[in-house]
C-alpha positions as CSV (number, residue, x, y, z in Angstrom):
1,X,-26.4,56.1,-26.2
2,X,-24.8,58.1,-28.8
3,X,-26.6,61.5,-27.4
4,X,-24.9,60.0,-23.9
5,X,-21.9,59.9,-25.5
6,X,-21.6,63.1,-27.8
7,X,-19.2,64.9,-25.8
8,X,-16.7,63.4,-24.4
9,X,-15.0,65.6,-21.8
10,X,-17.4,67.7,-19.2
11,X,-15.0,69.6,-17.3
12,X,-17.0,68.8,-14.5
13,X,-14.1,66.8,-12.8
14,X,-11.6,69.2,-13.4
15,X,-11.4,69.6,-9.4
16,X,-10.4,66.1,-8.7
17,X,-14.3,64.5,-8.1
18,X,-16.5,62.8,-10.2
19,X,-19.6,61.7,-11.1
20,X,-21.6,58.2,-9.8
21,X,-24.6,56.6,-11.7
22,X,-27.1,57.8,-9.2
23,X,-25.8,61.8,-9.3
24,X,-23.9,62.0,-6.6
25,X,-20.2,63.3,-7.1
26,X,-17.3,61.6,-5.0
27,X,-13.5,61.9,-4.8
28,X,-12.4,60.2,-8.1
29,X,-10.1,59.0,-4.9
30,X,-12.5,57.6,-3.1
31,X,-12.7,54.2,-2.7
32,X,-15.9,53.4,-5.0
33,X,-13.6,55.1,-7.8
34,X,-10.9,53.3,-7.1
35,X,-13.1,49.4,-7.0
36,X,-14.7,50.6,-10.1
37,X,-10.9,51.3,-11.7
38,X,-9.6,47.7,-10.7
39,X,-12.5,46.3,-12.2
40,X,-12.4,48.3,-15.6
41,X,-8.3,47.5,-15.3
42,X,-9.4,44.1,-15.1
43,X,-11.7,44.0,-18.2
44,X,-9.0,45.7,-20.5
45,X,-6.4,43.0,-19.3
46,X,-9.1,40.8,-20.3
47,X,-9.6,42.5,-23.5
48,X,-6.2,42.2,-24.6
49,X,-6.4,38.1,-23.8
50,X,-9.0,38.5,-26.4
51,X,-6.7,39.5,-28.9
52,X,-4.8,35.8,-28.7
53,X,-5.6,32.9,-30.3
54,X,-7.6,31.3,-27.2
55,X,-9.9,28.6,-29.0
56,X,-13.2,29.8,-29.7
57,X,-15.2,28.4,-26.1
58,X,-12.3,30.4,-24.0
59,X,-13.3,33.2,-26.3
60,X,-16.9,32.7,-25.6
61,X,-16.4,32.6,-21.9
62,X,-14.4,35.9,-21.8
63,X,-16.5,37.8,-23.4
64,X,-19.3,37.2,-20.9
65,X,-16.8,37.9,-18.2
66,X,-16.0,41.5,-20.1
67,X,-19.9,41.8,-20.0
68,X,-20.2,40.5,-16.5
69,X,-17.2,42.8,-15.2
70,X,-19.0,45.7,-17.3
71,X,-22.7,45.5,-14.8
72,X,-20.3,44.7,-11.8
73,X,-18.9,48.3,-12.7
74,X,-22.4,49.8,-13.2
75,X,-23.4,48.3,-9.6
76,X,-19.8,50.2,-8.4
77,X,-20.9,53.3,-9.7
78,X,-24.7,53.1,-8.4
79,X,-24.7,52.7,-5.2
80,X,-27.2,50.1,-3.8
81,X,-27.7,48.6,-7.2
82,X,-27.7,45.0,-8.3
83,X,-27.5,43.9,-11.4
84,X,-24.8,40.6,-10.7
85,X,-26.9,37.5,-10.6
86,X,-26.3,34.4,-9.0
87,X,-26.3,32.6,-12.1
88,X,-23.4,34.6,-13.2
89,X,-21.3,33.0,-10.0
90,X,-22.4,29.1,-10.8
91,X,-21.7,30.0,-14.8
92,X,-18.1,30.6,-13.2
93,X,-17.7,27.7,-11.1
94,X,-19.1,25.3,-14.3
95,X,-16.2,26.5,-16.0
96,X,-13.9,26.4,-13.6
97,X,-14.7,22.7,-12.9
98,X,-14.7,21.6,-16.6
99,X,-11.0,23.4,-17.4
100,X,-9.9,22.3,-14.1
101,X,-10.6,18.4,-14.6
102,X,-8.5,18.2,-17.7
103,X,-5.3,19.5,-15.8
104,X,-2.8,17.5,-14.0
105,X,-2.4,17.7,-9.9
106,X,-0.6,20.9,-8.9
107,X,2.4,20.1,-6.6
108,X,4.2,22.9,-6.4
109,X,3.5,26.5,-6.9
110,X,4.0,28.0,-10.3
111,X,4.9,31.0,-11.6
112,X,3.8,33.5,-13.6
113,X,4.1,33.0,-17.1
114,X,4.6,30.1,-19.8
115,X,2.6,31.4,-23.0
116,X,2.3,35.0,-23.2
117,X,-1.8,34.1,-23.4
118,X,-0.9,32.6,-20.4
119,X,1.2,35.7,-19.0
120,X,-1.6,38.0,-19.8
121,X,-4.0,36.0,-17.5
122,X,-1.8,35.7,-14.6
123,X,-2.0,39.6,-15.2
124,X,-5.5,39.7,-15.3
125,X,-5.6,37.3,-12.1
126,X,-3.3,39.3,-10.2
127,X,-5.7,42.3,-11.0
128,X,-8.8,40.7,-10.4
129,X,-7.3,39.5,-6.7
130,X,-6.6,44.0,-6.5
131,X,-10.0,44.0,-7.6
132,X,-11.4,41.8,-5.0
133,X,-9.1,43.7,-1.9
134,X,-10.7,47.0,-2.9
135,X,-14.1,46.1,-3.0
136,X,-13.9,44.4,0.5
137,X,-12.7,47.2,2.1
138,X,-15.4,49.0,-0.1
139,X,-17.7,46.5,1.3
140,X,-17.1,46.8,5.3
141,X,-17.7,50.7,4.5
142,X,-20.2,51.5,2.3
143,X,-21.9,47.7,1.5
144,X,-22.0,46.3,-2.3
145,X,-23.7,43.3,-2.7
146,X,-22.7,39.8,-1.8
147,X,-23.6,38.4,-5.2
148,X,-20.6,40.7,-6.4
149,X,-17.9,39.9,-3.8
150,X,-18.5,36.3,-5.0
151,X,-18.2,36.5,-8.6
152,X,-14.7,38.7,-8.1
153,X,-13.8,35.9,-5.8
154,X,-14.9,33.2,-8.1
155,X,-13.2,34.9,-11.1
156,X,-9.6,35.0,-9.5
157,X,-9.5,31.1,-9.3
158,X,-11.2,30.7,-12.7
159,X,-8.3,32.8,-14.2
160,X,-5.7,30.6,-12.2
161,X,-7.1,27.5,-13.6
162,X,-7.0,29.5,-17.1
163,X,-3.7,30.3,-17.3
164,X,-3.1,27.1,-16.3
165,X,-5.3,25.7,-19.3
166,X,-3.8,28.3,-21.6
167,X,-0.6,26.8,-21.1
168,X,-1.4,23.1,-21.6
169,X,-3.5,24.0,-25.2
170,X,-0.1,26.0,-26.1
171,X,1.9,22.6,-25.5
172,X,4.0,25.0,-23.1
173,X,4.5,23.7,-19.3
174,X,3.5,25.8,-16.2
175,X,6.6,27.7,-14.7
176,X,7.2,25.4,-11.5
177,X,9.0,27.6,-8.5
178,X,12.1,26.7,-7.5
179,X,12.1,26.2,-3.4
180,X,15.7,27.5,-3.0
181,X,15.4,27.4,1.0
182,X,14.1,23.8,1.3
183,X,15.8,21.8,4.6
């Protein structure tokens, strides 16, 4: 890695293309470029969660989302390469299941915001749900794999039921919307 890395810029995308994993050299426009920027968006949003007090299993779980979101941008950048497993997908749903049983019944829709760990997630959600629109337009053009599409998917909800989480552990309620226009 660190002979990869010696030299940082290349001048090779001075004209407005760049560079994929397998060679080949694309609009840094195009579409693939754009998928693989929501995703690395996503993972700095994430990083920047990091730097909260979480509790040290939300930690956990991030950081192997940040590692996760890290392959799912070296199968963007490779075109017909896998590296998203299954696993990765149920991993996401366990979570989601076990933060999700310890919350109360939504009933209304909430807001973003509450803890500012919180406000960073509904960030990172409202990122991840970019994310996810790219790469299915991606997907009905060029094909990425199906194991991908359903960890993005997966990951928006977990981050919903996060912030949600985040909130209760900071003793601060959800933001509930106030329905102005109801009859």
């Amino acid at each position: 890695m660190a002979n990869r890395l010696s030299k940082i810029y290349t001048r090779t995308g001075d004209k407005g293309s760049t560079g994929l994993g397998d060679g080949t050299r694309v609009a840094k426009d195009s579409l693939r470029v754009q998928a693989m920027g929501d995703v690395d968006e996503l993972n700095s949003i994430i990083g920047i969660m990091q730097t909260e007090a979480l509790g040290a299993n939300i930690h956990a779980a991030l950081e192997a989302i940040q590692h996760d979101l890290f392959d799912m941008g070296g199968e963007l950048c490779m075109p017909g390469y896998a590296m998203i497993k299954p696993e990765r997908v149920t991993a996401l749903e366990t979570l989601l299941d076990a933060w999700n049983e310890t919350l109360s019944p939504l009933k209304e829709f909430i807001l973003p915001g509450g803890s500012r760990a919180a406000a960073y997630c509904h960030l990172a959600r409202t990122v991840c749900r970019r994310a996810e629109r790219t790469m299915t337009t991606l997907n009905s053009q060029e094909g990425i794999t199906e194991v991908s599409l359903q960890y993005i998917n997966r990951l928006s909800d977990l981050l919903f039921v996060l912030c949600r989480t985040l909130n209760k552990n900071a003793c601060v309620p959800d933001v509930l919307w106030k329905n102005t226009h109801k009859a």
